[in-house]
C-alpha positions in Angstrom: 0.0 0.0 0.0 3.1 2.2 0.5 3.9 1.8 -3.2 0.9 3.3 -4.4 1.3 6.0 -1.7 4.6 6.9 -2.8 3.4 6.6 -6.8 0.5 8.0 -6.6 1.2 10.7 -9.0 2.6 8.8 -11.7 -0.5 6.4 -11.2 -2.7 9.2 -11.7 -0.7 10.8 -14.5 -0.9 7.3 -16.6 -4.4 6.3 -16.1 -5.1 10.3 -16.4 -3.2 10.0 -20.2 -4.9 7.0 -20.8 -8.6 8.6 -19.9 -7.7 11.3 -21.9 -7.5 8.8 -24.9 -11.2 9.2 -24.9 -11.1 12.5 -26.4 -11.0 10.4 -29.8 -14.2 10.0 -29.1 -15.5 13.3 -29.2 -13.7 14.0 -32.7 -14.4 10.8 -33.8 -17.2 9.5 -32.5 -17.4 6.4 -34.4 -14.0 5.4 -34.8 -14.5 5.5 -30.6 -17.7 3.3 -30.4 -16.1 1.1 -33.3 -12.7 0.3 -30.9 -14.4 0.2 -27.2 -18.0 -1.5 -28.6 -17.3 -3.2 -31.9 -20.4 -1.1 -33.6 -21.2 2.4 -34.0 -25.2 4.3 -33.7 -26.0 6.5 -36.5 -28.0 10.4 -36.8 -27.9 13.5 -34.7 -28.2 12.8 -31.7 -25.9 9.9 -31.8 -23.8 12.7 -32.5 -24.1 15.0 -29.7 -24.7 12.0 -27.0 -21.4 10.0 -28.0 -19.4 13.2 -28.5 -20.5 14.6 -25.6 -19.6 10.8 -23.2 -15.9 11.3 -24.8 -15.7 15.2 -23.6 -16.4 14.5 -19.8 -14.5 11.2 -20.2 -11.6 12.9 -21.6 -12.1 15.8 -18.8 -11.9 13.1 -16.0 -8.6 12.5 -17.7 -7.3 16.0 -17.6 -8.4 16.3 -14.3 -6.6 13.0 -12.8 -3.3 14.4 -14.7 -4.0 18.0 -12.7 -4.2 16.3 -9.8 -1.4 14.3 -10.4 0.5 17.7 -9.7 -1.6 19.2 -7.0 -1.7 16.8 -4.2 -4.5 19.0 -2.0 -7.0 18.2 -5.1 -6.5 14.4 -5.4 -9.3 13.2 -3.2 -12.0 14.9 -4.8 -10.7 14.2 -8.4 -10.1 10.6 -7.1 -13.6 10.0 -6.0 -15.1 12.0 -8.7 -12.9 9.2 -11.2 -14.3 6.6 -9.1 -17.7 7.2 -9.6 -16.9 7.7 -13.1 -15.5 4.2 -14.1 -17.8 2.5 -11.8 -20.9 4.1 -13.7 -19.4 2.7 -17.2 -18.7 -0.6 -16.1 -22.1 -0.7 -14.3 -24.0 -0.3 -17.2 -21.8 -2.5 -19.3 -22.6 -5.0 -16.6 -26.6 -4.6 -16.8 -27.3 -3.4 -20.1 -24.2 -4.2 -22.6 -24.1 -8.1 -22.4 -23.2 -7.8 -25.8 -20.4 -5.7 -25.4 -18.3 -7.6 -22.9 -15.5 -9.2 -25.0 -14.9 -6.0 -26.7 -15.2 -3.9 -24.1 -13.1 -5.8 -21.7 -9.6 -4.2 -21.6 -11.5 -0.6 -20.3 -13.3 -2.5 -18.0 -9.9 -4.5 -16.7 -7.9 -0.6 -16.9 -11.0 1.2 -15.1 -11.1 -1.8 -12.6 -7.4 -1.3 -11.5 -7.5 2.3 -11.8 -10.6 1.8 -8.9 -8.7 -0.2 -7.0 -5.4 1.5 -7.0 -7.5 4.9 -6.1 -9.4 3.2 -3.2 -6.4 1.8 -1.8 -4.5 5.5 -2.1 -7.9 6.6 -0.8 -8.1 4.1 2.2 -4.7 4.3 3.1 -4.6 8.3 3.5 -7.5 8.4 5.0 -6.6 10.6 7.7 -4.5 13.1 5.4 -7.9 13.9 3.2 -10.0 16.4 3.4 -12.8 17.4 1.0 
């Protein structure tokens, strides 16, 4: 638990450059649903829905590789991370079945990077404040 203590930062900064990878997403929204779901959802709204999911993933990104810097804003961004990559693999889980084996490798990166923050989380406890 010490080791993710003492690498916290560069935890955050690689799973924060890895989130950001999502901002594909938002320029190319197809080319994202193509690689993380194996098909893509056509018209407008598609549009602004799927572009929109790859902005505020990609700003969950920018904001775990800010905190990677700023140690007094790390439990807030943590949890706020947290909550994000347990609401995607949530609804993976109940309503994207068919998703699973393409989807897999986000849900295995989010799942460490949950585990890693809840451990850093945990473990400084006392340290944290809100």
């Amino acid at each position: 638990m010490t080791f993710i203590t003492t690498h916290i930062k560069w935890i955050m900064l690689i799973t924060g450059l890895v989130t950001c990878s999502m901002f594909q997403t938002f320029l190319f929204p197809e080319n994202g649903l193509n690689m993380l779901f194996g098909s893509s959802i056509d018209g407008p709204i598609a549009e602004i829905v799927v572009r929109n999911w790859g902005a505020l993933i990609g700003i969950v990104g920018l904001l775990l590789v800010f905190g990677a810097f700023k140690p007094h804003s790390r439990p807030l961004i943590l949890v706020l991370s947290i909550v994000s990559k347990i609401t995607f693999i949530g609804l993976i889980l109940i309503y994207g079945n068919d998703y699973l084996e393409t989807a897999s490798s986000a849900i295995a990166f989010d799942s460490a990077a949950i585990l890693l923050f809840l451990i850093y989380l945990i473990h400084n406890r006392r340290e944290l404040t809100f």
